[in-house]
C-alpha positions as CSV (number, residue, x, y, z in Angstrom):
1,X,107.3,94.5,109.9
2,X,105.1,97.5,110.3
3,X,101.1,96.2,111.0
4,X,98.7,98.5,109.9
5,X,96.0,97.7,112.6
6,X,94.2,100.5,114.6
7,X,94.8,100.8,118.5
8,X,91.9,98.3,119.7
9,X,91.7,95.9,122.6
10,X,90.4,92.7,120.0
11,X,91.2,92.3,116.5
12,X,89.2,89.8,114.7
13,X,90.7,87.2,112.6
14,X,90.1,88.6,109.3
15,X,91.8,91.8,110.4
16,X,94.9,90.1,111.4
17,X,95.0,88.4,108.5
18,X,94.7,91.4,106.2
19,X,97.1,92.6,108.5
20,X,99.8,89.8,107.9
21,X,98.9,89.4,104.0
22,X,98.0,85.7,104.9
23,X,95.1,84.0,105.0
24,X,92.5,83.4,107.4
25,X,93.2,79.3,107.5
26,X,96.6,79.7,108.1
27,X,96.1,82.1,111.1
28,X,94.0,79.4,112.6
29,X,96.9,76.5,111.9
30,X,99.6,78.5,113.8
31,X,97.0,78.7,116.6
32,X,96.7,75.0,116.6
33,X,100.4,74.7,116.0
34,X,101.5,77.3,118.8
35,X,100.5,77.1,122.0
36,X,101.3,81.2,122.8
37,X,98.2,81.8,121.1
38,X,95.4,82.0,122.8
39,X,92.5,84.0,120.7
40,X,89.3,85.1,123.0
41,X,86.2,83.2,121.3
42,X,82.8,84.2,121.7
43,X,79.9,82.2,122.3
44,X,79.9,81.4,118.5
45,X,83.0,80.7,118.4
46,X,84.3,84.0,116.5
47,X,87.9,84.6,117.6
48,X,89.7,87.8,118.6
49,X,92.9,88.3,118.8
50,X,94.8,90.4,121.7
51,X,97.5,92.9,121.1
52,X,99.4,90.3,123.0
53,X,99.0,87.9,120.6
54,X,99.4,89.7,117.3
55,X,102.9,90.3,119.1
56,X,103.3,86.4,119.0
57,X,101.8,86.3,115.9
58,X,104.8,89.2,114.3
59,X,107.1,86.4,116.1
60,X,106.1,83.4,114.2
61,X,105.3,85.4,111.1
62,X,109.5,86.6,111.7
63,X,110.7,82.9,111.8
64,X,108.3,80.7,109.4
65,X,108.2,83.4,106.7
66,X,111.0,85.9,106.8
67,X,113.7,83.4,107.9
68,X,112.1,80.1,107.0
69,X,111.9,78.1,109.8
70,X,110.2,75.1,109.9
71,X,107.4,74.7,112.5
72,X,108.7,72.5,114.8
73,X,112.4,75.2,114.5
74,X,110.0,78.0,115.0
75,X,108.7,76.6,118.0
76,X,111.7,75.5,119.3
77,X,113.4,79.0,119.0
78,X,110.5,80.3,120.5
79,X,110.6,78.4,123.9
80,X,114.6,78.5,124.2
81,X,115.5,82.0,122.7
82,X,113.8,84.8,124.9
83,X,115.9,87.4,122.6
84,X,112.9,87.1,119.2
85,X,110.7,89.6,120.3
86,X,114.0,92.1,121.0
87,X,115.5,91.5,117.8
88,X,112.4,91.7,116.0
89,X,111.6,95.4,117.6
90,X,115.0,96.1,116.2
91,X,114.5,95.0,112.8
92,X,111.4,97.1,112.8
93,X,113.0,100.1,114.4
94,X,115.6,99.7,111.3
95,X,113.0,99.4,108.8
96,X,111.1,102.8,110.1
97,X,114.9,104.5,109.9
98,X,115.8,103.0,106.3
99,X,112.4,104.5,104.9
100,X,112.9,108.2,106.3
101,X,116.2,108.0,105.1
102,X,114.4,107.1,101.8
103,X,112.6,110.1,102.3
104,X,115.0,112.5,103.0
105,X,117.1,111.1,100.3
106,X,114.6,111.5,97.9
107,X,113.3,114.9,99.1
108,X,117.0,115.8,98.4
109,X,116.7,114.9,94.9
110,X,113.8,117.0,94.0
């Protein structure tokens, strides 16, 4: 899953949201469900998100909506498998590959 969020230190919530294609509410239920995230609030309460935790975030996004785990599964498969984050790099690393060969394929064509 390839984010289209600039290099930054905070990322508020409507940015990761946009970012996911999900909505603001349900980015603020998987931080109630989830204890890994841990936005940054402000005084008034504004959150901001680290990198760190749209990492977690690309984790649950991986197994709730691309695999369709339950919560509770989700949760458990991120406490007792350490591998997620690996094989979700992976998948990512395959995606970029797939669409240059796309590219090349279809620079071939023309």
């Amino acid at each position: 899953m390839k984010l289209n969020l600039p290099d930054k230190l905070y990322y508020s919530i409507g940015e990761v949201a946009k970012a996911f294609d999900v909505n603001t509410s349900l980015i603020r239920y998987w931080e109630q469900e989830f204890p890994i995230i841990k936005p940054k609030k402000n005084k008034k309460g504004n959150r901001y998100f680290t990198p760190a935790d749209i990492e977690n975030l690309k984790m649950i996004y991986h197994l709730v909506k691309e695999k369709g785990y339950t919560l509770d599964g989700a949760r458990i498969a991120l406490t007792t498998n350490s591998k997620i984050s690996e094989t979700i790099t992976i998948i990512d690393r395959l995606e970029f590959i797939k669409a240059e060969l796309l590219k090349l394929k279809n620079s071939l064509n023309d």
